[in-house]
PyMOL CGO cylinders between C-alpha atoms (Angstrom):
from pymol import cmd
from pymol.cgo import CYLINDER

trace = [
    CYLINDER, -14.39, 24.47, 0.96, -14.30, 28.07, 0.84, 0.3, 1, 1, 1, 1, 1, 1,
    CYLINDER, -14.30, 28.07, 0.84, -11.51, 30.29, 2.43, 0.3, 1, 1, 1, 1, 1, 1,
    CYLINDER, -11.51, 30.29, 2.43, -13.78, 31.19, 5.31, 0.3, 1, 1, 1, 1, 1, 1,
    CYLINDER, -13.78, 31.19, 5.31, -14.52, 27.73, 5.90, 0.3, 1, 1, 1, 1, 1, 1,
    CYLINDER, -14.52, 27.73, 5.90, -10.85, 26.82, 5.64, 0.3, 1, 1, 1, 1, 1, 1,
    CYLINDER, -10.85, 26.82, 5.64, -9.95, 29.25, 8.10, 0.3, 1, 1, 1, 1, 1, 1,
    CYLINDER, -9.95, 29.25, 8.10, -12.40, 28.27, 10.80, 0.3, 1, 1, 1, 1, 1, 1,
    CYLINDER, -12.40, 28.27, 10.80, -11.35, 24.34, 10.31, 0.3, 1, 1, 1, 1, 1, 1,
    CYLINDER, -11.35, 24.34, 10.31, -7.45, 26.00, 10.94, 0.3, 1, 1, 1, 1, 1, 1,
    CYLINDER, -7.45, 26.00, 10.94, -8.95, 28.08, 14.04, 0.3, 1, 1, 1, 1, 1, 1,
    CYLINDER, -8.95, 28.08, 14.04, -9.73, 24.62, 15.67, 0.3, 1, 1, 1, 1, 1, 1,
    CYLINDER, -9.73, 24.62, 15.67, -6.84, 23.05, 14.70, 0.3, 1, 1, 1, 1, 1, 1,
    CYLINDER, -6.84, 23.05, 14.70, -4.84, 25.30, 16.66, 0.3, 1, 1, 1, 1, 1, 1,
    CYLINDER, -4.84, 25.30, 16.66, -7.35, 25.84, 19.63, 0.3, 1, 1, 1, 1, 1, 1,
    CYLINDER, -7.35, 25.84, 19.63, -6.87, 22.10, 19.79, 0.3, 1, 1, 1, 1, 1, 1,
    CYLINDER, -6.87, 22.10, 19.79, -3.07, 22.83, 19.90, 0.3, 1, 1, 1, 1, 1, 1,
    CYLINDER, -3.07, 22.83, 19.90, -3.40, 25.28, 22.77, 0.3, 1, 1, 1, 1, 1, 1,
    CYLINDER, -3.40, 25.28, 22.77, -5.42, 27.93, 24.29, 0.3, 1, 1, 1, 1, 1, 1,
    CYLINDER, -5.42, 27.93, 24.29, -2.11, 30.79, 23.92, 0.3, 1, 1, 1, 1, 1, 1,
    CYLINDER, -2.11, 30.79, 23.92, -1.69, 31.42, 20.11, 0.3, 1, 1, 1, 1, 1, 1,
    CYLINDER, -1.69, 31.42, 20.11, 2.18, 32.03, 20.57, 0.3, 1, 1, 1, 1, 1, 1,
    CYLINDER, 2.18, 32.03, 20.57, 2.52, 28.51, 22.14, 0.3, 1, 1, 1, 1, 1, 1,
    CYLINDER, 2.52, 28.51, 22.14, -0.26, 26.91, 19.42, 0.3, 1, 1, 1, 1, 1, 1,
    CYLINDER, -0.26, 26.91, 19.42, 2.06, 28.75, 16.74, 0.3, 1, 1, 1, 1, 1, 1,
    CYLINDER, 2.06, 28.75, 16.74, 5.35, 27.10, 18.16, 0.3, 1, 1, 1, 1, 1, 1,
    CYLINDER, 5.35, 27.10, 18.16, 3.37, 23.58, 18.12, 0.3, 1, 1, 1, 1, 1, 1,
    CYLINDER, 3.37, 23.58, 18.12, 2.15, 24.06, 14.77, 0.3, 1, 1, 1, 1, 1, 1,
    CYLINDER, 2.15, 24.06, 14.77, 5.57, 24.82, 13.42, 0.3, 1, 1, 1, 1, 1, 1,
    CYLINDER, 5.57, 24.82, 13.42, 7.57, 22.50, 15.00, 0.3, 1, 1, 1, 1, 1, 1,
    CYLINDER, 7.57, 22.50, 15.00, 5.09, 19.38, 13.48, 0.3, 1, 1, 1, 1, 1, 1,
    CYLINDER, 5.09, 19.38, 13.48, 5.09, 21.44, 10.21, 0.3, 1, 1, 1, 1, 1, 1,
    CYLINDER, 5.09, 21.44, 10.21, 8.75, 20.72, 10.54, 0.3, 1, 1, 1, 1, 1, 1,
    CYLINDER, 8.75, 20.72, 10.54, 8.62, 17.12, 10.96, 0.3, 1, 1, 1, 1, 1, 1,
    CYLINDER, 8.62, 17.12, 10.96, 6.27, 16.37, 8.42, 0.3, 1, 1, 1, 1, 1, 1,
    CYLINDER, 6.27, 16.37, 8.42, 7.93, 18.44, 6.03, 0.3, 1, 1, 1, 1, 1, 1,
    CYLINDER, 7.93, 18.44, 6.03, 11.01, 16.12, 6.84, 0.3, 1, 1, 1, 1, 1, 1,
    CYLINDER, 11.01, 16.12, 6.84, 8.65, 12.94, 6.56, 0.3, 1, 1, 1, 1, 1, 1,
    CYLINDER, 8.65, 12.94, 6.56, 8.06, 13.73, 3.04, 0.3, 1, 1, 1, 1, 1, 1,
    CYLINDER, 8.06, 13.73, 3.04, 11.07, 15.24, 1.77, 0.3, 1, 1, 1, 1, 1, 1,
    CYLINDER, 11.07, 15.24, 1.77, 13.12, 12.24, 2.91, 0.3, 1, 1, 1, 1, 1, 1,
    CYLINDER, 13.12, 12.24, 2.91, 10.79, 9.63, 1.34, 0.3, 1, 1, 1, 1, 1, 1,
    CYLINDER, 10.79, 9.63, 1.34, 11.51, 12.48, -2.22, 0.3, 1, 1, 1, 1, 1, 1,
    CYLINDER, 11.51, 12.48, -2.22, 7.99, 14.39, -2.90, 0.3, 1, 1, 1, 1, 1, 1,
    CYLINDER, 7.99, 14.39, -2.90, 8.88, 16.79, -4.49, 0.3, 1, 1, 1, 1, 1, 1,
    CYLINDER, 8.88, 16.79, -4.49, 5.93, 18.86, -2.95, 0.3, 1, 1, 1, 1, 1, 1,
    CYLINDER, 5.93, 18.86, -2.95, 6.62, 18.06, 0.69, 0.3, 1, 1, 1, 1, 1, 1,
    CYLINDER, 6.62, 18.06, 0.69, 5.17, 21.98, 1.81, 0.3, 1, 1, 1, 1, 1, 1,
    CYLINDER, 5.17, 21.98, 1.81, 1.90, 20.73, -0.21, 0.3, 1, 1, 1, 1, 1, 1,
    CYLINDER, 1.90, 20.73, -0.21, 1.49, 17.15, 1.86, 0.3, 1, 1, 1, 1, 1, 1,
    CYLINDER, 1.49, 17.15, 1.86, 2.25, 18.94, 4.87, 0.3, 1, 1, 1, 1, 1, 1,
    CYLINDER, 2.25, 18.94, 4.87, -0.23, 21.33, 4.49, 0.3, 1, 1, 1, 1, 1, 1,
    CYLINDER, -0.23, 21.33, 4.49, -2.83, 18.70, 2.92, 0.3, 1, 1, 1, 1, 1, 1,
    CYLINDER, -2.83, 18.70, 2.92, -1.84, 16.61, 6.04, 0.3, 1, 1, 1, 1, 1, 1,
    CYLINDER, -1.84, 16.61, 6.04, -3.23, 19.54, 8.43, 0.3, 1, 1, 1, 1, 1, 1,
    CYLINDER, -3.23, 19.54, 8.43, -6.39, 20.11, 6.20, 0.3, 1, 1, 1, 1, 1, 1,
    CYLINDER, -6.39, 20.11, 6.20, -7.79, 16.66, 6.75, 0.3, 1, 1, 1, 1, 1, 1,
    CYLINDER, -7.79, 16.66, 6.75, -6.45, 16.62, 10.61, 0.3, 1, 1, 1, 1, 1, 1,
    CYLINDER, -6.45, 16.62, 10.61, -8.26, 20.18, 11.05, 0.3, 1, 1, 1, 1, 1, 1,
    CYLINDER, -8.26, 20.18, 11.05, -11.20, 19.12, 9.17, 0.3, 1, 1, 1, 1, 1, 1,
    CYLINDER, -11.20, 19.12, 9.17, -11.52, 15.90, 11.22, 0.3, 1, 1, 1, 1, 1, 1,
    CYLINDER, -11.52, 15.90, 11.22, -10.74, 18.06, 14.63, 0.3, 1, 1, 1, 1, 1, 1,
    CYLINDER, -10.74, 18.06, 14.63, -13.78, 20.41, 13.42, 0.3, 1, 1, 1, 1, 1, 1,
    CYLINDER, -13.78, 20.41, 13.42, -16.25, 17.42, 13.12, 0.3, 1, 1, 1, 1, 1, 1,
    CYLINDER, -16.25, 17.42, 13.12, -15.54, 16.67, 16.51, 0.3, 1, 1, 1, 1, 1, 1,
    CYLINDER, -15.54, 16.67, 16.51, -13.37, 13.97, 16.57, 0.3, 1, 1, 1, 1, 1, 1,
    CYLINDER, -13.37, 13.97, 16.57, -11.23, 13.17, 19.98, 0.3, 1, 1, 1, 1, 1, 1,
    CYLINDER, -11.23, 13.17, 19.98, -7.71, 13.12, 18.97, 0.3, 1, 1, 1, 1, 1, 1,
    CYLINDER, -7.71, 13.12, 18.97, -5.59, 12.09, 22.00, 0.3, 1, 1, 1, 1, 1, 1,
    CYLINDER, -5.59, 12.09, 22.00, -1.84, 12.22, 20.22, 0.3, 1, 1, 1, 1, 1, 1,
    CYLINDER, -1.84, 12.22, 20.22, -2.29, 14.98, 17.78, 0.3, 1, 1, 1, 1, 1, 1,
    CYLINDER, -2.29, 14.98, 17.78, 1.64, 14.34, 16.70, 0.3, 1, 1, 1, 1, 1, 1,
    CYLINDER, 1.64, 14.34, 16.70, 1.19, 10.50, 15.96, 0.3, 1, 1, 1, 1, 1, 1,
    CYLINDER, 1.19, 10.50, 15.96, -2.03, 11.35, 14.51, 0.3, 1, 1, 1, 1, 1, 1,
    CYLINDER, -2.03, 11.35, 14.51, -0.84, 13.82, 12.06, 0.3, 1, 1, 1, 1, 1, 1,
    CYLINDER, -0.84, 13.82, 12.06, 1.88, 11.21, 11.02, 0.3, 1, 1, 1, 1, 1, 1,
    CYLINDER, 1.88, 11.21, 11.02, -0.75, 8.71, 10.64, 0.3, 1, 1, 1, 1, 1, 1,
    CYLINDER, -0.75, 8.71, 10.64, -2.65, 10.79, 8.23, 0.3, 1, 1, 1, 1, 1, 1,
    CYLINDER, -2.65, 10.79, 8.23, 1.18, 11.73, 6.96, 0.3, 1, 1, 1, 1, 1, 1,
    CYLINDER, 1.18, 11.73, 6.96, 1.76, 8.31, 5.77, 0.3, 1, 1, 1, 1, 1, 1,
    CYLINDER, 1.76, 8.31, 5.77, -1.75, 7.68, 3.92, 0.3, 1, 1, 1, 1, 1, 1,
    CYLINDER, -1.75, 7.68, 3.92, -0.85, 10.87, 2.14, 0.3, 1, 1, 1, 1, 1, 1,
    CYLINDER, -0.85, 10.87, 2.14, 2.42, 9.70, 1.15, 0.3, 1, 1, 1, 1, 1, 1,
    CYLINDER, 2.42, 9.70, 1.15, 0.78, 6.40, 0.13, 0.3, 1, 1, 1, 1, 1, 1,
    CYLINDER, 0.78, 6.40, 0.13, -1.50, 8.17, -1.91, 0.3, 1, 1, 1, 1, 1, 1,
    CYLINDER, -1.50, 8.17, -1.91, 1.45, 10.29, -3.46, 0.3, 1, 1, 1, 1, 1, 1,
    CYLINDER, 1.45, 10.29, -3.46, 3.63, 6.95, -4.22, 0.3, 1, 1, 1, 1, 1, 1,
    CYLINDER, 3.63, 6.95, -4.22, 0.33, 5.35, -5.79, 0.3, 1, 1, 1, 1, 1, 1,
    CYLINDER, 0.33, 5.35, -5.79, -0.81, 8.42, -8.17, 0.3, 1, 1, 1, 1, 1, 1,
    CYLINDER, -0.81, 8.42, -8.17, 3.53, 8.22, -8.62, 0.3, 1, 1, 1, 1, 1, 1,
    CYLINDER, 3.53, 8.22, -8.62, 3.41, 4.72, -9.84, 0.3, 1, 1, 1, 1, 1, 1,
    CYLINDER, 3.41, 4.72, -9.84, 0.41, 4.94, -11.90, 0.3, 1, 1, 1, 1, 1, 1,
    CYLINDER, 0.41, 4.94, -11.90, -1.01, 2.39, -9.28, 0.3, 1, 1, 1, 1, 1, 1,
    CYLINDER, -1.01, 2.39, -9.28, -5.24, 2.23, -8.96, 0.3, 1, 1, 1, 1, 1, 1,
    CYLINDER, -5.24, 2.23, -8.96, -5.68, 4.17, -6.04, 0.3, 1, 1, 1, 1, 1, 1,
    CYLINDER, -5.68, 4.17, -6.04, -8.55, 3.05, -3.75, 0.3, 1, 1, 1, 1, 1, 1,
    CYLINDER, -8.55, 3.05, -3.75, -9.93, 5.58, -1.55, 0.3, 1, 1, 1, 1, 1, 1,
    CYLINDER, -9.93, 5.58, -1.55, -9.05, 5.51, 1.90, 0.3, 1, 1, 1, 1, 1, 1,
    CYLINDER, -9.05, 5.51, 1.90, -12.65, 6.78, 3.37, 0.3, 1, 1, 1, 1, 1, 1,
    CYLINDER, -12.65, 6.78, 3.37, -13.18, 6.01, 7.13, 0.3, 1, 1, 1, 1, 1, 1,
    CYLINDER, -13.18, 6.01, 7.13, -9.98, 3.38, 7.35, 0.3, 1, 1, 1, 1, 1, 1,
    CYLINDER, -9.98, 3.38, 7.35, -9.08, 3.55, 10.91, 0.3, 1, 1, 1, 1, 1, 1,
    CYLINDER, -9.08, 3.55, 10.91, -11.14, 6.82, 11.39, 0.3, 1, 1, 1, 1, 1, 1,
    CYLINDER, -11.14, 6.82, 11.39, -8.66, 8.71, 9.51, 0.3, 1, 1, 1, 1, 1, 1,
    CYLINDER, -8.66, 8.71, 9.51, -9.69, 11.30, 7.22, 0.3, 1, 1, 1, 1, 1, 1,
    CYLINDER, -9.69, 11.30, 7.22, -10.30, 10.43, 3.04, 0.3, 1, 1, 1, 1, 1, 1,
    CYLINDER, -10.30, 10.43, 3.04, -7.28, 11.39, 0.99, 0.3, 1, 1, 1, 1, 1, 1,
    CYLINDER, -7.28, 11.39, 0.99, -7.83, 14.02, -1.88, 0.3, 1, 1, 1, 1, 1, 1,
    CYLINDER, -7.83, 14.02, -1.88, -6.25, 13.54, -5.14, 0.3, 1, 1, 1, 1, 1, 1,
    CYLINDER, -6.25, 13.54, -5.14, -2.92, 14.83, -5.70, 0.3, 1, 1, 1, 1, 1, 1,
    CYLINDER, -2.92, 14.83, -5.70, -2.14, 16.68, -9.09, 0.3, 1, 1, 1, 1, 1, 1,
    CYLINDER, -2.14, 16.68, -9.09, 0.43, 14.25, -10.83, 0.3, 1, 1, 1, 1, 1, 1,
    CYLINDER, 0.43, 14.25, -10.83, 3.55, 14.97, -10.09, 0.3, 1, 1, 1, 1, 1, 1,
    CYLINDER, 3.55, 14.97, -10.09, 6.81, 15.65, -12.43, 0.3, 1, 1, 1, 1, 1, 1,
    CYLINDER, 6.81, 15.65, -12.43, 8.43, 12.86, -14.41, 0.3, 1, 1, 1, 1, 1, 1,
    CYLINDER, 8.43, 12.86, -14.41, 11.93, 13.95, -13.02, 0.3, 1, 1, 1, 1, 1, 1,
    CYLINDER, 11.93, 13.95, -13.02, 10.44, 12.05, -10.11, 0.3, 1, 1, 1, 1, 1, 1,
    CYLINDER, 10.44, 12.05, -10.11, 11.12, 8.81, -11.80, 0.3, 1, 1, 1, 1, 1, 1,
    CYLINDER, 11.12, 8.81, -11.80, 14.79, 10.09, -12.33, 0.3, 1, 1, 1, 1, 1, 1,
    CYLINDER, 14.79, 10.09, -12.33, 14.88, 10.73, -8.57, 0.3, 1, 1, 1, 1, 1, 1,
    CYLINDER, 14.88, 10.73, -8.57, 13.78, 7.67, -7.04, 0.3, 1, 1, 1, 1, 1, 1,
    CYLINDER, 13.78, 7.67, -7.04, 16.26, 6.20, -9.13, 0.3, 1, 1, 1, 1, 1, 1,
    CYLINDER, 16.26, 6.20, -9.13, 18.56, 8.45, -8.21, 0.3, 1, 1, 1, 1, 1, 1,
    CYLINDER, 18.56, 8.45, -8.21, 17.69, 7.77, -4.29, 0.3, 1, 1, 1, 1, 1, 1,
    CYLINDER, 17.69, 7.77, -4.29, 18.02, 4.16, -4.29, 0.3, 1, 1, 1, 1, 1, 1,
    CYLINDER, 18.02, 4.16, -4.29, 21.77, 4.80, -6.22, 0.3, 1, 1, 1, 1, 1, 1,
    CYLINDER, 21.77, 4.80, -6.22, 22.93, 6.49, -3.64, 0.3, 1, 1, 1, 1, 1, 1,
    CYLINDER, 22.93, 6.49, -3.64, 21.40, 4.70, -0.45, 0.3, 1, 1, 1, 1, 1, 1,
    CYLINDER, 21.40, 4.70, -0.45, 22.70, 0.88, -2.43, 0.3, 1, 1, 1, 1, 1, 1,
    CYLINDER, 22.70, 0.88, -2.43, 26.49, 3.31, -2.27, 0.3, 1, 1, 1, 1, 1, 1,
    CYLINDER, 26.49, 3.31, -2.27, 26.52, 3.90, 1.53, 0.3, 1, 1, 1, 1, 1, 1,
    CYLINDER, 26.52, 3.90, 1.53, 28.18, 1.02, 3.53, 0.3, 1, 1, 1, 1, 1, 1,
    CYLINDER, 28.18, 1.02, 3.53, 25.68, -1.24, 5.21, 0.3, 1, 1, 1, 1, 1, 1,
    CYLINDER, 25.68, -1.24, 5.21, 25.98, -0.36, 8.53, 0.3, 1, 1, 1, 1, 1, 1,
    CYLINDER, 25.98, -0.36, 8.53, 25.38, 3.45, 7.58, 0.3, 1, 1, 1, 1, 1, 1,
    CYLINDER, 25.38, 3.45, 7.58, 22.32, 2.70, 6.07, 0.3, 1, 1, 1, 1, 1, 1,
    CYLINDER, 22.32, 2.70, 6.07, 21.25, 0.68, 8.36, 0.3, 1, 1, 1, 1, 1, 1,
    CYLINDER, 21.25, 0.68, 8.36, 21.49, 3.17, 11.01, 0.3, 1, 1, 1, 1, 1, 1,
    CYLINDER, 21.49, 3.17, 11.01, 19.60, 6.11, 8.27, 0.3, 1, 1, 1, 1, 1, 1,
    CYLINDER, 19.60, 6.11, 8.27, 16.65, 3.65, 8.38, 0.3, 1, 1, 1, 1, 1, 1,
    CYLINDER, 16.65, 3.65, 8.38, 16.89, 2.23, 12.11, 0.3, 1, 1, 1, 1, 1, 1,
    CYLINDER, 16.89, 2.23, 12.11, 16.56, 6.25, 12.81, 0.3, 1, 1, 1, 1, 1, 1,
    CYLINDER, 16.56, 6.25, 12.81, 13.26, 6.59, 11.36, 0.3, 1, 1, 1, 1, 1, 1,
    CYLINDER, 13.26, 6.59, 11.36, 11.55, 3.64, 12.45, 0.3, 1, 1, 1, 1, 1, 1,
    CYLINDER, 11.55, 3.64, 12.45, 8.47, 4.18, 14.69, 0.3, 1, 1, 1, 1, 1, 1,
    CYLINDER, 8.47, 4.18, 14.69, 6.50, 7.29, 15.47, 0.3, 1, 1, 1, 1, 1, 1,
    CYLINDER, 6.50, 7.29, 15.47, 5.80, 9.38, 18.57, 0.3, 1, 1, 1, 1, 1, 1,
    CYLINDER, 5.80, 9.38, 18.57, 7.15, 8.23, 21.64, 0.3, 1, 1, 1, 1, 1, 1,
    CYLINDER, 7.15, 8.23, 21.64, 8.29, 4.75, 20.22, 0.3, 1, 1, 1, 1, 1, 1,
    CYLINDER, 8.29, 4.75, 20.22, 10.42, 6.29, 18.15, 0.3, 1, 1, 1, 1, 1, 1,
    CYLINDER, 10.42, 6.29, 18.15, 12.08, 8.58, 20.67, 0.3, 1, 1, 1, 1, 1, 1,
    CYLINDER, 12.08, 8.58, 20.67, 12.57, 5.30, 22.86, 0.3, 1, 1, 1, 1, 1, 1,
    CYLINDER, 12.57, 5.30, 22.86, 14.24, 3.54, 19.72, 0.3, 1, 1, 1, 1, 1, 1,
    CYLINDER, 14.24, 3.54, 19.72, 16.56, 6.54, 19.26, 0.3, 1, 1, 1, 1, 1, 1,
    CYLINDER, 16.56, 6.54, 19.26, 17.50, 6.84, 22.43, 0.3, 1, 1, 1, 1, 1, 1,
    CYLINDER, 17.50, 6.84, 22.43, 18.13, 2.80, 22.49, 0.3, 1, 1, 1, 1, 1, 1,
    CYLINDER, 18.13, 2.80, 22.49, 20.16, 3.54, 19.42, 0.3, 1, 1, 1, 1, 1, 1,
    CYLINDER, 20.16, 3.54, 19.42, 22.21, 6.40, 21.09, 0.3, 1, 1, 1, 1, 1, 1,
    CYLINDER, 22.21, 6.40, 21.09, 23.14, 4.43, 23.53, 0.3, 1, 1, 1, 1, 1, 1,
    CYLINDER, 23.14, 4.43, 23.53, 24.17, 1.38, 21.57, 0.3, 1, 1, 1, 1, 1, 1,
    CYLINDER, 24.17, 1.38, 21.57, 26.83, 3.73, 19.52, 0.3, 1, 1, 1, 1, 1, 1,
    CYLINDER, 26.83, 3.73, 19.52, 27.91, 5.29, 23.16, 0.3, 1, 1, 1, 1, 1, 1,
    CYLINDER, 27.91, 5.29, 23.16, 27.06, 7.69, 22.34, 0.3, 1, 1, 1, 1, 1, 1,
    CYLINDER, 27.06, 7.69, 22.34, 24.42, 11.07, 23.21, 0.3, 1, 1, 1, 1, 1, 1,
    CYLINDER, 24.42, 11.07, 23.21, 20.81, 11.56, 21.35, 0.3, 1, 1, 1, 1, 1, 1,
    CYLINDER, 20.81, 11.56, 21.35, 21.87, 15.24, 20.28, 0.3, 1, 1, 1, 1, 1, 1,
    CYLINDER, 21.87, 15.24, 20.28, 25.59, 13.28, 18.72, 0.3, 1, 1, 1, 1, 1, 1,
    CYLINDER, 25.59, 13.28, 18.72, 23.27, 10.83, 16.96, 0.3, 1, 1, 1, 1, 1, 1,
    CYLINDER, 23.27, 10.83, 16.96, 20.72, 13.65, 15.51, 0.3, 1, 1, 1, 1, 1, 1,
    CYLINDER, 20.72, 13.65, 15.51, 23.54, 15.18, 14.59, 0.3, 1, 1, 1, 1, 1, 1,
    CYLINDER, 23.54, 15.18, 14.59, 25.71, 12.29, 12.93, 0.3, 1, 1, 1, 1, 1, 1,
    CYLINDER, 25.71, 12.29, 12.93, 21.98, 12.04, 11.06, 0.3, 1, 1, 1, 1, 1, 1,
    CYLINDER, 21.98, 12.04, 11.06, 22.00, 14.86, 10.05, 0.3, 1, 1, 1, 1, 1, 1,
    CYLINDER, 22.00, 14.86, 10.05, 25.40, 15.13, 8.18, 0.3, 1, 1, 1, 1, 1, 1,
    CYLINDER, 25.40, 15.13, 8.18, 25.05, 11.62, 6.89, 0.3, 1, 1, 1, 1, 1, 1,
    CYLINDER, 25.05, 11.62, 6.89, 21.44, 13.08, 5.10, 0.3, 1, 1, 1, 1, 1, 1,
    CYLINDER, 21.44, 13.08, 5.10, 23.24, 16.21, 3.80, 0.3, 1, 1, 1, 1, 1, 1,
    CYLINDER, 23.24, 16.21, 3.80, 25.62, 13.63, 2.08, 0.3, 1, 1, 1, 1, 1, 1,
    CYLINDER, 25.62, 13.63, 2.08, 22.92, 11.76, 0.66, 0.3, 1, 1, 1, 1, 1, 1,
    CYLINDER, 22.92, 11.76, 0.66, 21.46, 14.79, -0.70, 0.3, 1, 1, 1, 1, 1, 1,
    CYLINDER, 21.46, 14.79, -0.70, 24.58, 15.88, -2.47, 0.3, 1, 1, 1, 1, 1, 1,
    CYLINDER, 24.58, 15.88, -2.47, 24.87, 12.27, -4.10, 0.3, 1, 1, 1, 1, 1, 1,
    CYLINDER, 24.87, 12.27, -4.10, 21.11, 12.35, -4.93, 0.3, 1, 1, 1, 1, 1, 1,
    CYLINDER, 21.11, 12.35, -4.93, 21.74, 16.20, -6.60, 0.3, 1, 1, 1, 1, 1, 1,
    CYLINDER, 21.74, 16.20, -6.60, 24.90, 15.24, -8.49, 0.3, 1, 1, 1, 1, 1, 1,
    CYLINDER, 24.90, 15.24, -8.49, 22.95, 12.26, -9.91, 0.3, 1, 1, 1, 1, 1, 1,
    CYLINDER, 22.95, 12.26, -9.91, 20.25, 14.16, -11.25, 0.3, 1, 1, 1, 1, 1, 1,
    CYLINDER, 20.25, 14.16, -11.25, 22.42, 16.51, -12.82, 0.3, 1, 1, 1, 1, 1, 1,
    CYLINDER, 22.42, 16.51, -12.82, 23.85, 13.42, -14.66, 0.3, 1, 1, 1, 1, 1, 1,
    CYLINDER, 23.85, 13.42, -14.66, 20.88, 11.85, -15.16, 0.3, 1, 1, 1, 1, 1, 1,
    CYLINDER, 20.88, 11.85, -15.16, 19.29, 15.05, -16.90, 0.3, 1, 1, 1, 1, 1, 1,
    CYLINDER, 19.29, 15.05, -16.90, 22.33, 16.00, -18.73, 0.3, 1, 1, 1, 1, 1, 1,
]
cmd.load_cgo(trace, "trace")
């Protein structure tokens, strides 16, 4: 696709978003920002090239006319079969395409990725396998669902703990930063 072409599949992607380009901007960034998150917590090491590969096939499928009614669960739909295709191409793993499941949008190939992503799975599953059951528990009871089933589940969750949405993003959000830190100092041992 050339860049013209590229451009005029975005150009629908954000009419589709909204007729004001400041609010279609604010949209676009804020599920730019929770893809990005999708794939960086599941380790890609490319997360900015999924999430931008996720809104190529969403546009392209929004420019051939296709009625998207959730464009958030959507784009996390297509999110996951690109993450899919990244753990398959990862593992080495036949990869068969994924052309018309569901009515999603084919998956692309993904240039192979860096061996140090061996060394960080590894690294990932170290330092989830350290955190006390009930903590990880709670990291993967967080990111169950999508859309508005997962807002109901966190705000279930909340509530079980006693304690606010906004306490529980937060307590997220520190527990993540530690698991980042374990997963850095690990690969700086591991490639050492």
């Amino acid at each position: 696709m050339n860049i013209q072409n590229k451009l005029d599949v975005l150009e629908t992607f954000f009419d589709y978003l909204g007729p004001d380009r400041n609010q279609a901007g604010e949209k676009y960034e804020a599920l730019r920002q929770i893809l990005m998150k999708f794939f960086e917590w599941r380790g890609a090491l490319s997360p900015d090239h999924l999430t931008d590969l996720t809104f190529d096939r969403v546009a392209a499928k929004l420019a051939q006319g296709e009625e998207i009614r959730n464009i958030h669960g959507y784009c996390q739909k297509v999110a996951y079969y690109i993450y899919l295709e990244w753990v398959n191409r990862h593992h080495d793993l036949k990869h068969e395409p994924l052309d018309g499941e569901n009515g999603l949008p084919s998956i692309q190939p993904i240039p192979d990725q860096d061996p140090l992503d061996d060394i960080r799975v590894d690294c990932q599953m170290q330092c989830l396998q350290q955190l006390p059951g009930d903590t990880r528990e709670l990291i993967q009871e967080y990111f169950v669902g999508e859309g508005r089933d997962r807002i109901n589940r966190r705000e279930a969750l909340a509530t079980r703990l006693g304690i606010s949405r906004s306490a529980l993003g937060n307590r997220i959000t520190r527990l993540l930063s530690k698991l980042r830190e374990c997963v850095e100092k690990c690969l700086k041992r591991k490639h050492n």
